[in-house]
N, C-alpha and C positions, 0 to 999 in steps of 0.2 A: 344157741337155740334157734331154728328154725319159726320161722313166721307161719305157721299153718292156721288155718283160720277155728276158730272155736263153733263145736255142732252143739247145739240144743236138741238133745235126740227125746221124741216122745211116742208113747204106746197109742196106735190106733188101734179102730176096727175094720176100716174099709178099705185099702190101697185107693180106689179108683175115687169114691167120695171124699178123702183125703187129699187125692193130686187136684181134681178138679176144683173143690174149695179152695185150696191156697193156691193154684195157678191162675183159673177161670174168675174168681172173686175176690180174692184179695190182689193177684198181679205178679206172685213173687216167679221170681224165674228161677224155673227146674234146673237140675244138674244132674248128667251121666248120662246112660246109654238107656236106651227104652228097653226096657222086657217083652216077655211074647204076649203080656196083658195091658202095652201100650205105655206102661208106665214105666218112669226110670226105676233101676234097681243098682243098689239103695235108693228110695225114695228121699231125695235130696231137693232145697232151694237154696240159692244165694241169697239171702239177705241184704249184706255188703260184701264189700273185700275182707272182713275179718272176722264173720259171724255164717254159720250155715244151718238151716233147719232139716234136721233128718225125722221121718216118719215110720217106724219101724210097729210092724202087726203087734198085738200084744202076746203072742207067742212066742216070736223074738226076740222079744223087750224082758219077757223072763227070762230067757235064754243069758239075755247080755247080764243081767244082773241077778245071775245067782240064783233064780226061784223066785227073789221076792216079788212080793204082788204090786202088784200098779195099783195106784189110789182107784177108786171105783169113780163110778162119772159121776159128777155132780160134787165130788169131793175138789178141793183144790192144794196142791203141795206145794205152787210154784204162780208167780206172775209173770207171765213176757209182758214188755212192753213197745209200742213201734211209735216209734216220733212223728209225727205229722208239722210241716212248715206252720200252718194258720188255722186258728179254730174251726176258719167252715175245711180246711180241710180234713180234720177228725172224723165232724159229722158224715164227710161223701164216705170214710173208709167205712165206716161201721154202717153205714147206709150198702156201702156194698158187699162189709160181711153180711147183713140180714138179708140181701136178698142172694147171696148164697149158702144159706141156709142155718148161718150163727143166732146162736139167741143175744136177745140186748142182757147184760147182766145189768147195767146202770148206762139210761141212757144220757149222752152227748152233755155235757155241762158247766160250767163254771163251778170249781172244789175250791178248798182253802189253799191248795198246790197248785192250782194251776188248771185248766180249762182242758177234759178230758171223757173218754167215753168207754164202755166196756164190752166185751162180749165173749162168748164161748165157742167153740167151734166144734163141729159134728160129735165130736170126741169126750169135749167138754173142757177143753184145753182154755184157762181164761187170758184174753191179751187185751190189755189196756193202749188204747192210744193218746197220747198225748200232746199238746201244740205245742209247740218249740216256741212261739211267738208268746205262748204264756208264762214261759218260763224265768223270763227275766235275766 
């Protein structure tokens, strides 16, 4: 079996509010060829070497699956989570999702698991970040 990296494929609404939040404010770097609306197509990011985040219109996203319907915003199906080295660096992520334009779902904190922080992004997508240095 081949080593291909695993996609986390999720339904947007915006191409361009979607590339520029996760390139512009969270940091993640794009993949593929730009389209004629600036953005790559498939809207693609590396994560790491064995994880990829795909962004696909919610048009498409039924298209991939059948018909069925995407959870509505504000619903949640699914938790990403992103590792952060050290508590304060949690806080600067989620400090740099809000001010590209994520809502705080719970902010920045000390849990019974471990010292973490939460947010949504334009879509309503939730991803928790977590400190590795709390993990034990």
């Amino acid at each position: 079996m081949t080593a291909a990296p695993v996609i986390v494929c999720l339904p947007i609404a915006d191409r361009r509010t979607s590339f520029a939040f996760y390139r512009d404010g969270l940091g993640f770097e794009p993949v593929g060829e730009v389209a004629d609306d600036g953005v790559p197509e498939p809207l693609q990011f590396a994560l790491n070497d064995g994880v990829r985040l795909m962004l696909i219109p919610t048009g498409g996203f039924g298209w991939v699956t059948g018909g069925r319907d995407a959870v509505p915003q504000g619903s949640s199906e699914c938790l990403l989570n992103l590792p952060a080295e050290t508590d304060s660096a949690v806080d600067e992520l989620v400090e740099r999702a809000l001010r590209a334009g994520a809502e705080i779902i719970a902010p920045s904190g000390r849990r019974p698991w471990g010292y973490v922080g939460t947010f949504a992004d334009p879509d309503g997508h939730v991803w928790m970040v977590t400190s590795q240095s709390s993990l034990g």
